[in-house]
ZAKOL-764101 format. One line per 4 residues: number of its first residue (from 1); their letters; for each residue x, y, z of N, C-alpha, C. Coordinates in steps of 0.05 Angstrom, whole numbers, plus 5000, padded with zeros to 4 digits. Example, Ala and Ser with C-alpha at 12.3 -4.5 7.8 and 13.67 -1.06 7.14 Angstrom:
# residues 2
1) AS) 5264/4886/5156/5246/4910/5156/5264/4934/5156 | 5257/4955/5142/5273/4979/5143/5258/5001/5157
***
This chain:
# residues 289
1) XXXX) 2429/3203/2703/2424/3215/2677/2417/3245/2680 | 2412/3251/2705/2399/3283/2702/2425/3298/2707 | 2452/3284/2712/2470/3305/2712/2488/3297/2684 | 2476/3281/2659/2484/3277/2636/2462/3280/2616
5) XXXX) 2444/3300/2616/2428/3303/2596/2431/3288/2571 | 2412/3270/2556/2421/3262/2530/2413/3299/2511 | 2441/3293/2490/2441/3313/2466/2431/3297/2446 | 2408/3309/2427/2403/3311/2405/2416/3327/2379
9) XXXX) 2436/3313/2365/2446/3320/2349/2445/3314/2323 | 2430/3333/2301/2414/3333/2278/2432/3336/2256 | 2435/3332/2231/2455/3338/2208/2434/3322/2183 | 2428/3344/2176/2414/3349/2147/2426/3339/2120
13) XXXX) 2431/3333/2101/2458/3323/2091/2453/3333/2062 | 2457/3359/2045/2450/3361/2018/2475/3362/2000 | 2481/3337/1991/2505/3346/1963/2532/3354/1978 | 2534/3335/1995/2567/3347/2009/2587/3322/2015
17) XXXX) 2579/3308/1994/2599/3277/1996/2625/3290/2006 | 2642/3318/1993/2673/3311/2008/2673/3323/2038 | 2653/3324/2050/2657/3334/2081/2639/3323/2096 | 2618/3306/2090/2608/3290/2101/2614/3269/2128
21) XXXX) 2635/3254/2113/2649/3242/2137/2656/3251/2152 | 2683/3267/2148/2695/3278/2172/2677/3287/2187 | 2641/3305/2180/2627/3317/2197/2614/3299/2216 | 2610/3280/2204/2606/3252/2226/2620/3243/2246
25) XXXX) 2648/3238/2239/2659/3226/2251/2672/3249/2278 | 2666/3271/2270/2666/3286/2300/2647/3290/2327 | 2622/3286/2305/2604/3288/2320/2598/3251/2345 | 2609/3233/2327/2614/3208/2337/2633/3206/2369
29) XXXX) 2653/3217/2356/2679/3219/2370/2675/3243/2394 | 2653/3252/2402/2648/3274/2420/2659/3262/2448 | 2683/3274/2461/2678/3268/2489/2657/3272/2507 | 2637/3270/2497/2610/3275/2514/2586/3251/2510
33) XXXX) 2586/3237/2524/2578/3214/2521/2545/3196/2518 | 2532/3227/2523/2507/3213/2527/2486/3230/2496 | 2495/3216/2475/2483/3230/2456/2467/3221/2435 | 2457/3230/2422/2435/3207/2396/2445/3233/2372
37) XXXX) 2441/3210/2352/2452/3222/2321/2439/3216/2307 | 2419/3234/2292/2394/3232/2267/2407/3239/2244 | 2412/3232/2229/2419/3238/2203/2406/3228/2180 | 2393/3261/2158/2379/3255/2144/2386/3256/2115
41) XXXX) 2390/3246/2098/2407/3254/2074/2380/3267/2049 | 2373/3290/2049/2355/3311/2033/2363/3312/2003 | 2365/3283/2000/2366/3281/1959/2393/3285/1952 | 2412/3282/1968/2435/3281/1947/2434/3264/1922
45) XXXX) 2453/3279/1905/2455/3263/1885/2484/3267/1872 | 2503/3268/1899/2536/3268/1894/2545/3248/1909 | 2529/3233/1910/2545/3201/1931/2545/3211/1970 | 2521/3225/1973/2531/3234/2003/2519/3199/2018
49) XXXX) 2502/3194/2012/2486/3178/2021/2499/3148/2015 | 2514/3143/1998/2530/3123/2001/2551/3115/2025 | 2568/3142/2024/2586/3144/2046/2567/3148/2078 | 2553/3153/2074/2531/3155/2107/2522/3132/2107
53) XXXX) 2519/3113/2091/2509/3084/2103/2536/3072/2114 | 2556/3078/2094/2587/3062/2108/2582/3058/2133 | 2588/3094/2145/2587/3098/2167/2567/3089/2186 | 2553/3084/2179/2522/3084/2197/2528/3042/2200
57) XXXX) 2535/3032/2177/2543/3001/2186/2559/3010/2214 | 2577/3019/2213/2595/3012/2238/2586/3029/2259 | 2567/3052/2258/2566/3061/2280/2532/3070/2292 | 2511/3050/2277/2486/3054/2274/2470/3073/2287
61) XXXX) 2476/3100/2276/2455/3119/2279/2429/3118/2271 | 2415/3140/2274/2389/3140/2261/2384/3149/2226 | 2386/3137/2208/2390/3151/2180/2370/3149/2170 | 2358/3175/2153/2339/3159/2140/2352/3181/2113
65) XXXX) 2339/3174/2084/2342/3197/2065/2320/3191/2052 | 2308/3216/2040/2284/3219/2038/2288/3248/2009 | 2266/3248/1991/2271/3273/1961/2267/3299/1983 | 2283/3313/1965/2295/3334/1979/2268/3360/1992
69) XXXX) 2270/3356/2013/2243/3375/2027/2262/3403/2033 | 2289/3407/2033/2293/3432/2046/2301/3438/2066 | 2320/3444/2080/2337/3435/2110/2318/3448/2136 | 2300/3476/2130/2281/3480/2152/2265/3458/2157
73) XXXX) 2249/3449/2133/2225/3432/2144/2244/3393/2158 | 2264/3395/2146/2271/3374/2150/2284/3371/2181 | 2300/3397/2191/2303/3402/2215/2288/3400/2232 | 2264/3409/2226/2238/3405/2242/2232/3387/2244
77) XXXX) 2230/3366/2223/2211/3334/2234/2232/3325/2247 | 2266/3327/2245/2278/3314/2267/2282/3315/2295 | 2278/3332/2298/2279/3356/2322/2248/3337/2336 | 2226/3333/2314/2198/3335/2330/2207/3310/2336
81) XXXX) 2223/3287/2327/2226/3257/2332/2240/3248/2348 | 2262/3269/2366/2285/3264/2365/2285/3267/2402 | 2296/3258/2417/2292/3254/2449/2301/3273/2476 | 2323/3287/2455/2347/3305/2470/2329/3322/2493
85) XXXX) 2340/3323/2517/2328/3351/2524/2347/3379/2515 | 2369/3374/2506/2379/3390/2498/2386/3379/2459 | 2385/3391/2442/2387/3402/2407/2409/3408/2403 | 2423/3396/2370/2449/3414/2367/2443/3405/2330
89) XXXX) 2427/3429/2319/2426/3426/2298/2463/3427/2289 | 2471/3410/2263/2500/3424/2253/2499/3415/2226 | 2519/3433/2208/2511/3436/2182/2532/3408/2174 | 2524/3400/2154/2545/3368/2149/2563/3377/2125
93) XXXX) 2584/3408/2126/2598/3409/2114/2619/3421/2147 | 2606/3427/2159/2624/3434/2186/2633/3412/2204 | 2652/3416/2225/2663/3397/2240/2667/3405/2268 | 2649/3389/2293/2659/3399/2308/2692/3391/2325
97) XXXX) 2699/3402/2344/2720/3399/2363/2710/3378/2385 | 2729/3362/2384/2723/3340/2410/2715/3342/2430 | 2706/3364/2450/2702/3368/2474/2674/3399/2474 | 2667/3396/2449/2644/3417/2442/2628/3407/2462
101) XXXX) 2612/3387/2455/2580/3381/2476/2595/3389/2506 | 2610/3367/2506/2608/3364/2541/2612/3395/2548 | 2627/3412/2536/2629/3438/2547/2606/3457/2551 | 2589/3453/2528/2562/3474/2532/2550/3450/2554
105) XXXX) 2541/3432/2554/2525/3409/2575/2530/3430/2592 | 2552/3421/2603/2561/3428/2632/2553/3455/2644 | 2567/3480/2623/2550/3501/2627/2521/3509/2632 | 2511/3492/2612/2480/3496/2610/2464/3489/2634
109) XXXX) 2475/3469/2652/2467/3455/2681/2443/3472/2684 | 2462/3497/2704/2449/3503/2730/2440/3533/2717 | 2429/3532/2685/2427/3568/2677/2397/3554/2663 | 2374/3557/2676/2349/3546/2660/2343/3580/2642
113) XXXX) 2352/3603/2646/2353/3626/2629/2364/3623/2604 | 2381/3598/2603/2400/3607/2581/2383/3582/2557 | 2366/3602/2539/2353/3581/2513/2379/3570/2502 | 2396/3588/2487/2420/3572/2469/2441/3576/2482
117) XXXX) 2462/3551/2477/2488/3568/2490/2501/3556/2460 | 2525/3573/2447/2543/3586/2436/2563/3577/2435 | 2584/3588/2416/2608/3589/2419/2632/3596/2403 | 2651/3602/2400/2668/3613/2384/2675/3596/2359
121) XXXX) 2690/3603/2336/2686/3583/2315/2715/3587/2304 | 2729/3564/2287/2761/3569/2266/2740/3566/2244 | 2749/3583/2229/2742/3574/2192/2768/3571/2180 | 2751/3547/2169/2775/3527/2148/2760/3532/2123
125) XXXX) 2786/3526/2109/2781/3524/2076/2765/3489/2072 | 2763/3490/2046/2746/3465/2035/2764/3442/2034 | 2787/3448/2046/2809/3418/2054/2807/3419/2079 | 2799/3440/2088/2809/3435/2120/2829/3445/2138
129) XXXX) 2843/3459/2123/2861/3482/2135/2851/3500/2142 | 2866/3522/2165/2857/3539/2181/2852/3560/2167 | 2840/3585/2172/2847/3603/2156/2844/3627/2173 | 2880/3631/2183/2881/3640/2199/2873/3670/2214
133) XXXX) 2873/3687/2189/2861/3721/2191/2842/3711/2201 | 2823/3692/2194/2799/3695/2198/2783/3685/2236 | 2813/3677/2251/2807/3659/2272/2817/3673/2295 | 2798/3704/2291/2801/3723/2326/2789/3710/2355
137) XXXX) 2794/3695/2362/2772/3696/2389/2762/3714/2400 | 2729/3722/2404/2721/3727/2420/2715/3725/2446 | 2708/3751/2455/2709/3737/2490/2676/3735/2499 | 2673/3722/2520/2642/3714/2522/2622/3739/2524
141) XXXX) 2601/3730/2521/2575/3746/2514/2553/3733/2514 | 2535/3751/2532/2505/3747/2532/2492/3766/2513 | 2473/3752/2498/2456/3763/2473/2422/3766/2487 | 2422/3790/2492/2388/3793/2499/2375/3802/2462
145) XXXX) 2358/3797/2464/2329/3808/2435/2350/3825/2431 | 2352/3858/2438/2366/3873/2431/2388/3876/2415 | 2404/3867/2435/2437/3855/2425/2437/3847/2395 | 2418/3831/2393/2411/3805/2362/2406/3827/2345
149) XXXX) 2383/3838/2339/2369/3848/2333/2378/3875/2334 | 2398/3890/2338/2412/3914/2338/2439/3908/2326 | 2451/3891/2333/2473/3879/2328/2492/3887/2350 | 2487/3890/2367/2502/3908/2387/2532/3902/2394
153) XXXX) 2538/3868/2393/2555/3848/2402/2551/3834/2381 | 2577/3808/2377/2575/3792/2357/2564/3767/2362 | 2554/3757/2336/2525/3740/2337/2538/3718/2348 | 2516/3700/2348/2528/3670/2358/2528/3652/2335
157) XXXX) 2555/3635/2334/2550/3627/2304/2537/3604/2299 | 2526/3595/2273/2517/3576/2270/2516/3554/2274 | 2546/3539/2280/2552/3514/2270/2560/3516/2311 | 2554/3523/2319/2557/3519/2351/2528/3525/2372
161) XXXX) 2511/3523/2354/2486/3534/2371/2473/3499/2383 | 2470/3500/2411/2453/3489/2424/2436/3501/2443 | 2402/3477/2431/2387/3496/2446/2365/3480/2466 | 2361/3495/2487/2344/3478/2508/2320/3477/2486
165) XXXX) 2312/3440/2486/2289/3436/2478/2263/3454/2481 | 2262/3461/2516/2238/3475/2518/2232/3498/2501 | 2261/3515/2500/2263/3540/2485/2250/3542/2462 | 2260/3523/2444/2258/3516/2420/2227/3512/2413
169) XXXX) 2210/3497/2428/2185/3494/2428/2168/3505/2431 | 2176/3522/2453/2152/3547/2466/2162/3566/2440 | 2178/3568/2419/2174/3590/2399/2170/3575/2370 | 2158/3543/2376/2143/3528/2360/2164/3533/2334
173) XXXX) 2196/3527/2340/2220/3516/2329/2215/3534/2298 | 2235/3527/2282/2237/3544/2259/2223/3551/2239 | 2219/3571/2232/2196/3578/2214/2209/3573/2183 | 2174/3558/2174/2180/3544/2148/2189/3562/2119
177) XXXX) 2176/3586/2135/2176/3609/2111/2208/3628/2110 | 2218/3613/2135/2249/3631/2134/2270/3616/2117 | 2290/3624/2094/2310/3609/2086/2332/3610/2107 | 2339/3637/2125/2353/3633/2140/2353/3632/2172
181) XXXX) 2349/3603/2162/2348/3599/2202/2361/3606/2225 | 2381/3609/2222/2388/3605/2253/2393/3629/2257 | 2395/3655/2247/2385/3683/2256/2357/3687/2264 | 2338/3676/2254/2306/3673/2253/2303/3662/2280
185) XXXX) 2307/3633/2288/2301/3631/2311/2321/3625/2344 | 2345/3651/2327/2360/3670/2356/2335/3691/2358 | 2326/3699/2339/2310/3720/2357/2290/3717/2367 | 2275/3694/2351/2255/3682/2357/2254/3672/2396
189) XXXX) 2274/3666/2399/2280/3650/2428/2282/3674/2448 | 2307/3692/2439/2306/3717/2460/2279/3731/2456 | 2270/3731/2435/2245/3754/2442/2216/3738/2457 | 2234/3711/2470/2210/3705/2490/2215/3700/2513
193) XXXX) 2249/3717/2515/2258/3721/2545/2269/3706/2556 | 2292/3689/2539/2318/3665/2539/2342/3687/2532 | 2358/3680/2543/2392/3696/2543/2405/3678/2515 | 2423/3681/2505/2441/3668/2489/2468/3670/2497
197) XXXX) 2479/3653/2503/2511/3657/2517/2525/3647/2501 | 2551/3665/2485/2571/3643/2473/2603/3646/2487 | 2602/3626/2497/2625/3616/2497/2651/3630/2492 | 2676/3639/2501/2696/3651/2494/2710/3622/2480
201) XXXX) 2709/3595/2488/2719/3571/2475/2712/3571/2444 | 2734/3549/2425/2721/3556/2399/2719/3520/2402 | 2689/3518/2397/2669/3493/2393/2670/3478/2364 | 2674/3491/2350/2669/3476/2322/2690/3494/2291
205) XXXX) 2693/3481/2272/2701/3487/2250/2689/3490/2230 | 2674/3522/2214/2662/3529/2203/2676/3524/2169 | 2662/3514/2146/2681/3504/2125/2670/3532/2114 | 2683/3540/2100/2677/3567/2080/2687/3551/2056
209) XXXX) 2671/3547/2040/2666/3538/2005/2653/3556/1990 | 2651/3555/1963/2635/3569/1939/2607/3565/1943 | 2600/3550/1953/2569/3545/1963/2555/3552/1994 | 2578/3565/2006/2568/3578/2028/2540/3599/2026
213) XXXX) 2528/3591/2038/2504/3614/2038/2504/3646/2033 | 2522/3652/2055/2540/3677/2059/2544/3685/2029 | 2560/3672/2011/2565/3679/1985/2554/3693/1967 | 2514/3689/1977/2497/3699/1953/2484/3726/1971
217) XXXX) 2494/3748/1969/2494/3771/1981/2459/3776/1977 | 2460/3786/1957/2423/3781/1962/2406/3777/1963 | 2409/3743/1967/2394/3722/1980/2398/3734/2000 | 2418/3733/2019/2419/3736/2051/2404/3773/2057
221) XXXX) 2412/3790/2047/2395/3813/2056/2367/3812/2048 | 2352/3798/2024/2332/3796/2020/2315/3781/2042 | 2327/3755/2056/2314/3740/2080/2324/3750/2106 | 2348/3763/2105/2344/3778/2137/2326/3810/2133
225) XXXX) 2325/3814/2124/2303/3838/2123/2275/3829/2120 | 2265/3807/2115/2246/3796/2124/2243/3779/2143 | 2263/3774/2163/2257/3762/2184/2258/3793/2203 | 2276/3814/2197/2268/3832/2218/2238/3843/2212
229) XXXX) 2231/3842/2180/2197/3852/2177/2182/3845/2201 | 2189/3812/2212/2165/3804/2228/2167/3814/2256 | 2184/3829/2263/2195/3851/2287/2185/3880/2284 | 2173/3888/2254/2164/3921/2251/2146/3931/2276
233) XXXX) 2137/3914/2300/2122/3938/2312/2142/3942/2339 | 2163/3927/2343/2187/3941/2357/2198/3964/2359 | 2197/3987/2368/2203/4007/2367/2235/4002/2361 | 2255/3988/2361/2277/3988/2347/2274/3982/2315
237) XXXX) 2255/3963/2303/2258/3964/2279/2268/3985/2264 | 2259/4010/2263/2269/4013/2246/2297/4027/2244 | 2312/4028/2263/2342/4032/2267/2358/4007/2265 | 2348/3985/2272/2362/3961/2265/2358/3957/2231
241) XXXX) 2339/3957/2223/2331/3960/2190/2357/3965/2181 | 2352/3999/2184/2377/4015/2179/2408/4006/2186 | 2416/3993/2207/2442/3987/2214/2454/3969/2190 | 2428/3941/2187/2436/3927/2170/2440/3930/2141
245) XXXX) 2423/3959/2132/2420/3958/2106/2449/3977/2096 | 2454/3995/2124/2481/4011/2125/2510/3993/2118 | 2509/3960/2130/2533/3949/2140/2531/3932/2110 | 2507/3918/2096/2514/3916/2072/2516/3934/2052
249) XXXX) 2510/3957/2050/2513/3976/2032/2545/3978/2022 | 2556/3976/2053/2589/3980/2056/2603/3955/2045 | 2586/3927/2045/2594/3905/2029/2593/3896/2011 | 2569/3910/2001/2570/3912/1965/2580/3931/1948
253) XXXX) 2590/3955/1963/2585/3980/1955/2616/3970/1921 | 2639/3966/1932/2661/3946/1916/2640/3928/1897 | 2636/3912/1910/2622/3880/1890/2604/3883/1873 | 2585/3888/1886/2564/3894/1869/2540/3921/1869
257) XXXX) 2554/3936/1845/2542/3968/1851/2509/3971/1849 | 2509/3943/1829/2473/3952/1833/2457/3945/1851 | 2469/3935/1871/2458/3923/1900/2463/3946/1914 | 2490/3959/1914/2493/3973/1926/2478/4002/1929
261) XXXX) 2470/4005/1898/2444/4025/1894/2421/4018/1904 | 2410/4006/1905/2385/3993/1923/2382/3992/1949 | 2400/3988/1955/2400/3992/1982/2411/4021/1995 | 2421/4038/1986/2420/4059/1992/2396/4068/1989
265) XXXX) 2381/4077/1973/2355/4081/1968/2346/4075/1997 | 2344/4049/2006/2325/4040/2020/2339/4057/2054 | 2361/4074/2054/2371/4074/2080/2362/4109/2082 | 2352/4110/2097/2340/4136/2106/2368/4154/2113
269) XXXX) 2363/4178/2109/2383/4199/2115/2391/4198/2144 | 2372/4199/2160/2377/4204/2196/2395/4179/2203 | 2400/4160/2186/2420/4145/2193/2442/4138/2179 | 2445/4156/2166/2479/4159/2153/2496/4167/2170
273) XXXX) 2518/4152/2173/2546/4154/2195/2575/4150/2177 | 2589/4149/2187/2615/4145/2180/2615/4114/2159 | 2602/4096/2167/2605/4079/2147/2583/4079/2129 | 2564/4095/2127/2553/4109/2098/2581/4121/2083
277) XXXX) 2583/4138/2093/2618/4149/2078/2639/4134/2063 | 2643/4112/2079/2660/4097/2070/2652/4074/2047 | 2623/4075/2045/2615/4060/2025/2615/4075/2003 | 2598/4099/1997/2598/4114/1984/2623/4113/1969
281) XXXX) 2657/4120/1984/2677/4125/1982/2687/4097/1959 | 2676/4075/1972/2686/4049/1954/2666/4053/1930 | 2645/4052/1936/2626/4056/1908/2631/4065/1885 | 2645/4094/1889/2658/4111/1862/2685/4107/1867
285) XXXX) 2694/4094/1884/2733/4095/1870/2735/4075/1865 | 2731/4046/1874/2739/4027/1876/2721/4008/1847 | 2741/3995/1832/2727/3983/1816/2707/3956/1822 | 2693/3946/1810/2684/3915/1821/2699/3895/1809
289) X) 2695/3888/1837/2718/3856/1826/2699/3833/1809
***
């Protein structure tokens, strides 16, 4: 067993009856053999939890569903229950690839530096098709504090993050007060001196829907600017501040102008560059869609 680590693999389940299954049934179907499957269903009330018992007759995981607490705190009590020495939180609208675990396992062996390991991702539409602009491979990368937290290199994505138990613990796992986790505790892990490695392989299939998180633009800059707050006495803060508030400025600057005023405001002069310009540039020519 010590050269087959058991994986702990967690899936939260809110309101996603049409991708439910399939997200199971990959995680089932893992060529990697030594694994446990918690699955918690957080109050649906679109039939998710009907179709997770199906499944769970024929293939008896651990299920429980319980009124809706919220996917941080709920991550956490599974995680605190759960045996893995190695974690693989995954979202139960994503899917992984057959040969995901065993590939990070193996890697992860002989690297006790490496808290998470990573990996490249396809995004599909809400059927399941590829979508192909969107499916560049990257080539591998180590993520120190910096890297994350500067943006230096590209992040590691969500739906592929596994993480050494120990890691996870010694930074006393995800914070309750963050909506967005798994940027929160990547940095949380490197900034206690764990590497993040992803993978040049693509591990899993990211679904992009109308309910993607991503979608609500200032939800997401409102909670990553307060997860970098808890970083202000870093002498990078406040140039990373700036990078991020620069790179959405340029994403709203089209969509949405009065976000996009706000956040200029908030971006100090000494860091206006070429893509200050170019926002600016969309801001007044370009209409909103």
């Amino acid at each position: 067993m010590n050269e087959q680590p058991l994986v702990s693999v967690i899936v939260s389940c809110y309101n996603h009856a049409p991708y439910i299954e399939e997200c199971l049934l990959s995680i089932l179907h893992q060529s990697y053999p030594n694994t446990e499957l918690l699955v918690v269903d957080d109050g649906s009330v679109d039939g998710s939890i009907e179709i997770i018992k199906q499944l769970n007759t024929k293939y008896a995981f651990d299920l429980r569903a319980q009124a809706n607490q919220g996917l941080v705190n709920t991550l956490n009590e599974c995680i605190a229950r759960s045996h893995g020495s190695l974690v693989a939180p995954f979202g139960s609208d994503d899917v992984m690839l057959p040969d995901r675990i065993k590939i990070q396992v193996e890697y992860m062996q002989d690297k006790p530096e490496v808290g998470i390991c990573a990996g490249n991702i396809l995004s599909i539409d809400p059927e399941g098709s590829l979508l192909d602009k969107r499916n560049k491979t990257k080539p591998f990368r180590r993520l120190s504090f910096e890297d994350v937290f500067l943006g230096n290199k590209p992040t590691a994505p969500a739906p592929t993050l596994l993480f050494r138990r120990e890691a996870f613990e010694i930074v006393g796992g995800f914070d309750p007060g963050i909506a967005l986790e798994d940027l929160s505790i990547i940095l949380k892990i490197t900034s206690a001196g764990y590497a993040v490695d992803v993978l040049e392989e693509n591990l899993a299939k990211y679904r992009k829907h109308p309910k993607n998180t991503y979608k609500n633009m200032r939800f997401m800059i409102e909670n990553i600017l307060k997860i970098y707050a808890q970083y202000a006495s870093h002498p990078a803060y406040p140039e990373a501040s700036a990078r991020f508030i620069n790179s959405m400025f340029l994403k709203s600057a089209k969509k949405d102008k009065r976000l996009a005023r706000e956040l200029f405001r908030k971006l100090p002069m000494k860091y206006w560059d070429m893509k200050t310009i170019r926002a600016f540039g969309r801001y007044l020519f370009v209409r909103a869609g």
